[in-house]
Each structure stands twice: as structure tokens, then as C-alpha cells.
N, C-alpha and C positions, 0 to 999 in steps of 0.2 A: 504494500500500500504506500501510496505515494503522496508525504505531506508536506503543505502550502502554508505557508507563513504572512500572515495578512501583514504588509509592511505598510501600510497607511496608518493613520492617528486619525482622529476625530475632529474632527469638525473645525472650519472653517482656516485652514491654512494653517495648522501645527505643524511641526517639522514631522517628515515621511510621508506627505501627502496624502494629509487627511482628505478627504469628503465629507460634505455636510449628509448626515441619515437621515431620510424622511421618516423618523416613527410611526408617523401616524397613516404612512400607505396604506392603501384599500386592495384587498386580494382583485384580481383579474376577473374571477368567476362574478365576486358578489359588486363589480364597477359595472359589468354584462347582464348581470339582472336585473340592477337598478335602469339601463339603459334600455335595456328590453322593454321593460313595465312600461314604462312612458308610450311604446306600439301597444298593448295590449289596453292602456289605459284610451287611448285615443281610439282604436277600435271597438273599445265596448260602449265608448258613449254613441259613438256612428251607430251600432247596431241598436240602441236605445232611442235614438230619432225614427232609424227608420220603421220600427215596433209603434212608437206613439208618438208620431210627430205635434198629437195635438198639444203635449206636456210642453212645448217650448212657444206654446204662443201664435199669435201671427205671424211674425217674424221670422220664420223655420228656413226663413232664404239664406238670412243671415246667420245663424245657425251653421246650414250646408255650409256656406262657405268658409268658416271660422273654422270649423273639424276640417275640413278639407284642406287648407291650410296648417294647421296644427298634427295634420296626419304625414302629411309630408316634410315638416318640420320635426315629426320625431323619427322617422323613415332615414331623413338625411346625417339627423346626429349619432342615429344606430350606425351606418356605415361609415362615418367620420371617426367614430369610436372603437370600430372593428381595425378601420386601417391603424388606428395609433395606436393600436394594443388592448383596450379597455383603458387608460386612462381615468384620475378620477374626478367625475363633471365638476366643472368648473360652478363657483356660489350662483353664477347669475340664473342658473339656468332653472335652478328651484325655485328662485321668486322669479322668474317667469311662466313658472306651472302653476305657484299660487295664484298671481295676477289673470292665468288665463282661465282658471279653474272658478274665478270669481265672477269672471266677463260671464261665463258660460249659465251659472247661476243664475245669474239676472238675467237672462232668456229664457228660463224653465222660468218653472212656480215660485222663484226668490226662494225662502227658507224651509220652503215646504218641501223642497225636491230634493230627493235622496243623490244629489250631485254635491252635496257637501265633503261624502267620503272620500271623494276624489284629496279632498285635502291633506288627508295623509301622508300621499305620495311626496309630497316637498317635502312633508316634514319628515317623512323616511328616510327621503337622500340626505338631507341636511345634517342630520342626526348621526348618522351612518358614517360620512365622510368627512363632515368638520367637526362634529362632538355636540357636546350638550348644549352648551350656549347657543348655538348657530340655532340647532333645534328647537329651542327656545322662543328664540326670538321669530323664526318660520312660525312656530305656533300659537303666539302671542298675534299676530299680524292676519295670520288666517282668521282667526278667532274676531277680529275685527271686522273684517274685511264682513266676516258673516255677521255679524251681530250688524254693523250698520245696512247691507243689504236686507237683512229682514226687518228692520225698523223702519227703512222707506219701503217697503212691500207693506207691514202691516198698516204702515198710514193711510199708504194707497185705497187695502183695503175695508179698511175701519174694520181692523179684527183687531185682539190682544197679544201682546208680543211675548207672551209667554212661553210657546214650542222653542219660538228662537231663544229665548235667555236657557233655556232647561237644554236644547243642544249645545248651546257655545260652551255649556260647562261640561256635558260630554265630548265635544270635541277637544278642549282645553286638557280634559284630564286625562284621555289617550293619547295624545298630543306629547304631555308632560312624561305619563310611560313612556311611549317610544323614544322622547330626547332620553331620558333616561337609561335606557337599555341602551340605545345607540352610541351614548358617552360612553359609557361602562365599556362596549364593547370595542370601541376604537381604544380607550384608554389601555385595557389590557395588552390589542397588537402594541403600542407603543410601545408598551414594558418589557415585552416576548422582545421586542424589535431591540431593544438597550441592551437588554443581559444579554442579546445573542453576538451584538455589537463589543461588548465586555469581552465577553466569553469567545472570542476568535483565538486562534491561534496568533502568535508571536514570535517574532523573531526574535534572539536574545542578542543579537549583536547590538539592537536599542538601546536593552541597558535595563532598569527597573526603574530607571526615572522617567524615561520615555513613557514606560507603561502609566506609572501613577499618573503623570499629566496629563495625559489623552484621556482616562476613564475618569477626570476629574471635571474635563474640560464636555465631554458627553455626555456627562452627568449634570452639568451645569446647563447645559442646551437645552435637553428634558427638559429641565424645571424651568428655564429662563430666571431664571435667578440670577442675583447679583454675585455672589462667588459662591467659591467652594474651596474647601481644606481640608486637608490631612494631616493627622500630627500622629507622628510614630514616636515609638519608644523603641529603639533598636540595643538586642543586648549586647549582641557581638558583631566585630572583633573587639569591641568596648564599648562601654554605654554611650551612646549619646540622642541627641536628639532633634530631630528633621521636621519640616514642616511642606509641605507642595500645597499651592493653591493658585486655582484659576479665578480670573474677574471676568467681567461682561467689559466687551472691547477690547481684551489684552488677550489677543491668542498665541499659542506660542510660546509664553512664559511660564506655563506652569512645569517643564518637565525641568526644572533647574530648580533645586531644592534650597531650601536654605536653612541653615543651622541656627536652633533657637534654644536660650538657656534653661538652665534645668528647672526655675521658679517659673518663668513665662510654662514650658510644657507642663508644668504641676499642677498651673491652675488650671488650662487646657483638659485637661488630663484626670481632673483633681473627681467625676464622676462614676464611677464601679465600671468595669471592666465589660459588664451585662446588662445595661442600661442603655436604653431608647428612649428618645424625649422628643417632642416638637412644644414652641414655645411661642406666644403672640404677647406682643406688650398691651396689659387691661386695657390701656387707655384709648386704643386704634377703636373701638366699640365696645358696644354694651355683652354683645356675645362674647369677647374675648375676655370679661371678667369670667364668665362661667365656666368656660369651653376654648379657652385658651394656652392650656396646658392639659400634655399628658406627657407621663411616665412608664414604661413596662421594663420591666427586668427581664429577659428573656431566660435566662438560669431556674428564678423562681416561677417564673409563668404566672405574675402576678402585677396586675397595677401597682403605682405607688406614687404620694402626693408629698415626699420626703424632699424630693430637691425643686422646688419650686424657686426659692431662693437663690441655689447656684444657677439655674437657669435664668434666673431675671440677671446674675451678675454678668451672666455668657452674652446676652442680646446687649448689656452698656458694653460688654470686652470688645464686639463685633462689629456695632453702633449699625444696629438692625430693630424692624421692628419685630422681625419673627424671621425663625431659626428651626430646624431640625439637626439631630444629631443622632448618629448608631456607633456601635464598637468598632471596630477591625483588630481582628486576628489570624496572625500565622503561626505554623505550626512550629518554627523555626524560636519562636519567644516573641518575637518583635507585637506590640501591641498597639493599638491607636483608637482615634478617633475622628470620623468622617463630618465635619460642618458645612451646613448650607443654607446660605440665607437668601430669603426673597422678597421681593418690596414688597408682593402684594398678599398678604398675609391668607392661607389658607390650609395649612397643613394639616393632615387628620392620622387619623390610628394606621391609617392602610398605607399611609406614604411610609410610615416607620415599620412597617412590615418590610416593604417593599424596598428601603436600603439598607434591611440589615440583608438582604436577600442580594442586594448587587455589593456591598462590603464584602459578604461571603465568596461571590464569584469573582472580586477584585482579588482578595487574598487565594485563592485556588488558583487562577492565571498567573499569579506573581510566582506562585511554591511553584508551579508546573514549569515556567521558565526557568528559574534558575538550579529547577534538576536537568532541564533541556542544556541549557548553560556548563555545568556542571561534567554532564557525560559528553558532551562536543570540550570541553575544555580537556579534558583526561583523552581522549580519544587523539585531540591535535596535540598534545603535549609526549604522547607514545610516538606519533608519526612522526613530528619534528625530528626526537632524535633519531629516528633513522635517517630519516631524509639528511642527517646532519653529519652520521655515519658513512653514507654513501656519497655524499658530497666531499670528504676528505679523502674517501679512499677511490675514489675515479676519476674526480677534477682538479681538486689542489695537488695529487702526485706527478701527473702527469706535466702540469704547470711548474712545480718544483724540476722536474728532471728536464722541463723546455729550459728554464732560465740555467741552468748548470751548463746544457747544449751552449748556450749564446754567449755566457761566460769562458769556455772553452776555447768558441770562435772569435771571442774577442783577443783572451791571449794571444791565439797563432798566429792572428793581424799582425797586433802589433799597434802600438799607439801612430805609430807614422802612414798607417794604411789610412786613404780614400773612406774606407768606408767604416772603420771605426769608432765615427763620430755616432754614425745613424745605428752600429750594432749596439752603441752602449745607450743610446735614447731604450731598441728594443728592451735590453736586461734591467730598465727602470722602468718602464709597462711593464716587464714582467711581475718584478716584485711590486709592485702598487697592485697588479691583481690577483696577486698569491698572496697580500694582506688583507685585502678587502676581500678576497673569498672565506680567509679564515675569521675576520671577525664575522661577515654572514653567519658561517657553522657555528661560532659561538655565538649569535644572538638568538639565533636558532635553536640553538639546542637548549641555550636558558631561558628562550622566551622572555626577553628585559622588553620591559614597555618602552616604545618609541614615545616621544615627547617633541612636540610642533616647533622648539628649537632645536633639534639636533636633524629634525626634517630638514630644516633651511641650510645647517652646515652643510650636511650631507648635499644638497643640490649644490652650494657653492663648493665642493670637495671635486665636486664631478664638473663644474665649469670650469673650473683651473686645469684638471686635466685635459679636457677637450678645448681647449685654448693651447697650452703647454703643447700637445702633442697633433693637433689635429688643424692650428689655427683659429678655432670656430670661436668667435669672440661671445658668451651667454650673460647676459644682463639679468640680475635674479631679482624680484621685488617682492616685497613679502608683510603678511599684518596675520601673524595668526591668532589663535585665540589658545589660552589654557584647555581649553576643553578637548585641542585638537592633542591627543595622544594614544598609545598602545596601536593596534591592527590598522586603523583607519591610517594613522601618522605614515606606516610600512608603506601599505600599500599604496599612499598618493605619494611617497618616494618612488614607487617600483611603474604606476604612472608616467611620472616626467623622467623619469630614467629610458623608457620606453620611446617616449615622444626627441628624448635631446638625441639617441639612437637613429631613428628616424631622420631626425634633420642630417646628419653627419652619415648615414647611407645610403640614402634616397636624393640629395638635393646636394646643391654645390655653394651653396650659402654659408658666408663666413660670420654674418651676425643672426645670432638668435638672442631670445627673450623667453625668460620663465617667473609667470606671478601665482603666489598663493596667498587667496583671500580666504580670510571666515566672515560669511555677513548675517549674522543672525544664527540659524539653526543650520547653514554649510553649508561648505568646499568650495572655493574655485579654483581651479586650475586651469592654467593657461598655458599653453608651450606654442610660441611663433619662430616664426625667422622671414629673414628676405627671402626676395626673389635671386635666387641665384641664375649666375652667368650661364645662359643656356639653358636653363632648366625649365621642361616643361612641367605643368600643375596640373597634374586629377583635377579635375573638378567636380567630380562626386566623390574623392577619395576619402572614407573614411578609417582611419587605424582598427584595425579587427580586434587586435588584443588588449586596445586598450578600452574599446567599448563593451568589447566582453567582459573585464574584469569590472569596468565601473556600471555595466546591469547588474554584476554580483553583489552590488553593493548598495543597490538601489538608485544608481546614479543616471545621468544623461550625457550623450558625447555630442556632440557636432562640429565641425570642420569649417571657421569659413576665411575666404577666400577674398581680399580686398583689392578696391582698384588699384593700388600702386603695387601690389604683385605679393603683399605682406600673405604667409599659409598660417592660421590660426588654429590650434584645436582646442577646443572648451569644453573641462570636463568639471560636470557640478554632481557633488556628492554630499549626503544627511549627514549630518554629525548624530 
């Protein structure tokens, strides 16, 4: 079985390209039924005319023509809807089934015709696709729509407007079910749709900070909430103490943790390890004196009105008016707690189900990476040293007994030979690559974390030589950032190693350029040079090996090619 590593992050341009998640998507089958109904709706009123045309009046011309119209207008949006997949209808198109549903009323018997239940239908979709509010307010609007249509019917006909009042409250209150059910039931895919989004597979080459910021920052989306935090309590390799959190507007910064002291995480922290709470400041409303706080210990399975008071100090700590909060735990020791606040106060018992529930799949993804981590760590660190074995014993010997050869041929010259000057250039390439292959095998084989300053030496190490020996004059610019070190650092060496390679085999250009930027969450690499004497340009050329190693890495290559003859390659990689 072959597994896939979701390298994306959540939402809205966090590093590894995220995508925003529609939560609240509508399956394919039930977008195709709701669009269906609207034919079947339109056809059963046709069929209702032509049964008893005399229920709509004198005016039945008008009528014909308004279904006939309206028949083809749901005919068209059913195949508009097929070609785009089932998509999900867009808001207009339910208040314009109320609005048409109401025209059609008032051509029947006004409130007396059972063309009222037509009205469902908006508030179906409405409910279905945009949630409870939408639905709402579809049924709030219906509910009008009939209630004044039968109050100028019963004017009309000096009867009592009583059927109408006694259905608008039947109407209203199925109405209210169905938002209800249809919230309920978009709210849950949301939820399906978060944890599944959680609960993706991950790459470990991320990091666990990567993880924490992304599920912090899509967790925050959900809710539209103002932030969100996490505060760990890590035991090993020593205690200390971490903090991630994401803001509304600031994407991108939460996978960069920041260390916070041991009194700030106490009070943080200072709640029972099995406690859930959601909090509203009294004074937001009269419900939030009642119904403004709750507590469950989830250990004991039991309410509790014990911290009411740290939670009032939590919403001045956070300067919110309401707040929820659940545990985190791994299994590793490290313990926490998950904060999130939202301006617009509503939080209830089921949301504190529902993040100790995404806590829980947050710390299972974490544990499961970094045994994923763990066994690729142990795995490359056996292979290394082979690899580092068989690099001493096939490449640097051979390399040792060339330079011994050219040493040899240098003596029997003689210092006064022609060509003694260029054999002793060769026996100094030599030894420069019989040291640089051994420290390779030794970094190799100890696996020493590379570090974004000894990146830049290293590329200037390698421009002195290809100047020194080759002529190629390499201009190197460079702004890295701390965070650029270990496998990433290697590998954007073994990058422009490739690409200065390249210029100096492929091209007859004696000036080149090589810049490494960090701007934000990463990589730039840049390898140019002139147009050399003669030399013709690819112009679709793009480097195989090195686009293949920076797809490994999640990265982008392309090649471009400028009017004064400059060959550019730009390779952008995640930190």
C-alpha cells in the first residue's frame, strides 16, 4: 500500500500550501435532488392547473404563462447544474422560488390554496446549504409574504383572517424544524469535514510546528474566531514551555512557537488537566448571567461550577468577551491546553465536546508523526552509514591513488617541464576533492545538522574554486534566516552545486551569480550566469535533477531566460 503525505496546511496561504476547506460543502447526490425538486415542483403545479384550472381565477392565461416560464427556468438550471457537477445553488435562487411561489398564490385562492407548501422548498435548500440562519430568515419572509397575501385576500373578501394566522404558524413552525435539522445537519459535515482535514496524513519533514499551526489556524476558520492557542507543557528533553497561536488576519505565523515563562504557563495552565469550559462575560446579556458558563471534567463525567472565577480571570488574560477551552494530551507526557476566542459570543456544551474531540485527533496526528519521524530517522541514519562506507571504499581510494599517479608524474617532469605548472594545478583539484569527499562521508555518516551559515560558506568555498580553476567569476548574495538549517540547508547546497555544475558544463560563461533568500515561510534560490561566447540557450531547458529533487521537497523550478541573454533558474522551496 502506497502512502501520500498531504503537504498542504490550512487555510488561507500558511506555509506548504495550504487551501482554504469549504466545511460546509453539500454532497453531489443531495445539490441533484434539491435541483431536481424545483422540475418536479414546477411540474406538479402544471399538472394542478390543468386538473382545475378554475382554482386560479380568471386569469389562468397568466398563470400558463408564468409555469411555462418557470418550467423552463428550472429545466435550464437542472442542466446548468449537471454540467458543473451539482454544485451548491447559489442564495438567490431560493428567494427567487419564495418570491415566485408567492406571485403564484395570488393567482389561486390567496391563503386558501394549498400552494402554500410549495414554500418549503426555499426553505429546504436554504437550510440544507447555508444553515440555520439562512433558513430562518427564508422562513421568516415566507411566513410574511403569506400572512400579508391572505390579509388582502380576506379584505377582498370580507371573511376573517383566521385560517391565515392558524397556517402562518404552521408554516413558521415547520419552517423552524426544517432550519433546524438542516443546521444540525450541514453543521455536523463541517465537523466530519475539520477532523478529516486534522486527521490527514503528514509529512514529518514539516516539523510539529508546522502541524500545530495549520490545525490551529483551521480550527480558527471553523469558528471565525479571533485567535486561537496552545500552550504545552513539554517534559522532555527538559521542561519547558511553548505557546502557538493563530489571529484573524495573521496567516502564516502560527507555526513559529514561542517560549513563554513558567508563571505566564501556570496561570495558563493553572485549570485540571480534564476540564472543558466555555465562558461569556455576564454583562454581553441577560442570558449570559444564566447560561454563560459551563464546566465538564471529562475524567469524572461530571458538570462543575468550581472555576467560574478562573475562567472570568482567563477572558480579562485574553481580553475577550467569551472563550472556550479543552485539555491536550500526549502520550509522550507533554500536556496542554487548546484557547479560543470569539467576538461573537455563543458557545454551548457540544462545541466543548467537539474540541476535546479535535484536541484528541490533534495529539494522535502529532504521536503518529513523530513515530513516522522517528522510524525514517533510524532507517536514514543505518543507510547513511553505508552509503558513507561505500563512498570511502570506491570513491575517495581511487581519488587517493589518482593524486599519488599525478604526484609521481609530477616528479618525473620535473619543475622545469612545460607542463608542470598545469600537473601541479591537477594534484591540488585533487586533494580539494579527496577532502571534500571525506568530510561529505563524515557528515554523512554523523548526520551534523547543516546550519544556513555554513550553507553560504560552503557556496563561497565552491566559487573560489570554480574561479581559481575554471575562471568562472560566481557573485554569491545571500539573507538567510535561523530557521534555515539540518536536510533543507544540504540539500539547497546540493541544488546550486548542481546548477554552478551546469553553468561551467553546459555554457561558456565566465560570470555567474548565486542568491539565497528566506522571505517569510521559504527558499529562494537563484543560480544565473551570462550569455556566453557562442553559446546557444534551450529555451524550454529545464534542469531534470534539480527539479526533481526540489518536487521532493515540495518545491517549484522554472528557468527563465532574459533579453540581454542572462539563463536564470529559480528554485522556491517550504521551510
Amino acid at each position: 500500500m502506497t502512502m501520500t503525505y498531504n503537504l498542504s496546511v490550512p487555510v488561507n496561504a500558511v506555509p506548504g500550501g495550504a487551501e482554504v476547506s469549504d466545511f460546509g460543502r453539500v454532497e453531489t447526490v443531495q445539490a441533484r435532488a434539491l435541483v431536481l425538486s424545483r422540475c418536479m415542483l414546477a411540474a406538479s403545479v402544471l399538472a394542478m392547473v390543468l386538473v382545475d384550472p378554475s382554482k386560479f381565477g380568471r386569469m389562468v392565461w397568466l398563470t400558463y404563462m408564468s409555469l411555462g416560464f418557470y418550467s423552463v427556468y428550472a429545466v435550464f438550471l437542472a442542466i446548468v447544474s449537471y454540467r458543473l457537477g451539482w454544485p451548491v445553488p447559489p442564495r438567490l435562487l431560493h428567494w427567487a422560488d419564495a418570491a415566485y411561489y408567492a406571485f403564484l398564490l395570488t393567482l389561486a385562492d390567496g391563503s386558501h390554496s394549498m400552494l402554500y407548501l410549495f414554500f418549503f422548498y426555499p426553505i429546504l435548500v436554504a437550510s440544507f446549504c447555508w444553515g440555520l440562519r439562512e433558513g430562518l430568515f427564508v422562513t421568516a419572509m415566507c411566513c410574511a409574504l403569506y400572512v400579508t397575501i391572505g390579509m388582502v385576500t380576506a379584505a377582498q373578501a370580507s371573511t376573517v383572517p383566521g385560517y391565515t394566522l392558524i397556517t402562518a404558524v404552521y408554516l413558521f413552525a415547520f419552517g423552524y424544524m426544517i432550519s433546524w435539522l438542516g443546521g444540525y445537519e450541514r453543521l455536523l459535515r463541517r465537523r466530519l469535514a475539520l477532523l478529516k482535514e486534522i486527521n490527514n496524513l503528514w509529512s514529518p519533514r514539516f516539523g510539529v510546528d508546522h502541524v500545530h499551526g495549520s490545525q490551529l489556524e483551521r480550527l480558527l476558520e471553523f469558528y471565525e474566531g479571533n485567535s486561537c492557542a496552545l500552550v504545552l507543557r513539554r517534559p522532555s528533553p527538559a521542561l519547558n514551555y511553548v505557546m502557538y497561536s493563530a489571529a484573524r488576519g495573521k496567516p502564516g505565523h502560527s507555526a513559529t512557537p514561542a517560549t513563554v515563562t513558567e508563571s505566564v504557563a501556570g496561570a495558563l495552565l493553572s485549570l485540571p488537566d480534564s476540564l472543558g469550559a466555555f465562558y461569556h462575560d455576564p454583562a454581553g446579556s441577560w442570558r449570559h448571567r444564566f447560561f454563560g458558563y459551563f464546566a465538564y471534567d471529562f475524567d469524572l463525567r461530571v458538570a462543575t461550577d468550581a472555576f467560574r472565577r478562573d475562567c472570568a480571570a482567563f477572558a480579562n488574560l485574553l481580553d475577550t468577551q467569551a472563550f472556550v477551552t479543552v485539555p491536550y494530551v500526549q502520550r509522550d507526557g507533554t500536556t496542554g491546553r487548546i484557547f479560543l476566542t470569539n467576538p461573537r459570543p455563543g458557545f454551548s456544551r457540544a462545541d466543548i465536546d467537539f474540541l476535546a474531540q479535535v484536541s484528541e485527533t490533534m495529539s494522535t496526528v502529532v504521536e503518529n508523526m513523530s513515530l513516522v519521524e522517528e522510524l525514517v530517522t533510524k532507517a536514514a541514519d543505518h543507510e547513511r552509514k553505508n552509503i558513507s562506507r561505500d563512498l570511502h571504499d570506491t570513491t575517495i581510494q581511487p581519488y587517493i591513488g589518482l593524486k599519488l599517479a599525478l604526484d609521481a608524474l609530477y616528479r618525473e617532469a620535473g619543475e622545469n617541464n612545460a607542463l608542470s605548472p598545469r600537473i601541479s594545478e591537477l594534484v591540488q583539484m585533487t586533494e580539494l576533492t579527496v577532502r571534500d569527499l571525506r568530510q561529505y562521508a563524515s557528515s554523512l555518516k554523523d548526520n551534523a545538522a547543516v546550519v544556513g551559515d555554513f550553507l553560504v560558506a560552503a557556496v563561497q568555498k565552491q566559487s573560489e574554486q570554480l574561479g581559481r580553476f575554471y575562471g568562472i567569476n560566481v557573485e554569491v548574495k545571500s539573507d538567510v534566516s535561523a530557521k534555515l538549517r539540518g536536510q533543507l540547508a544540504g540539500d539547497a547546497f546540493k541544488i546550486i552545486s548542481e546548477g554552478l555544475s551546469n553553468v561551467l558544463r553546459h555554457t561558456s560563461a565566465k560570470q555567474a551569480f548565486v542568491s539565497i533568500l528566506c522571505e517569510n515561510s521559504q527558499l529562494l534560490l537563484q543560480v544565473g550566469n551570462e550569455a556566453g561566447n557562442g553559446s546557444g540557450v534551450k529555451t524550454r531547458f529545464v534542469p531534470r535533477s534539480i527539479q526533481e529533487r526540489a518536487q521532493s521537497l515540495g518545491g517549484e523550478t522554472f528557468v527563465e531566460h532574459r533579453q540581454d541573454g542572462h539563463t536564470i533558474v529559480h528554485v522556491t522551496l517550504p521551510m
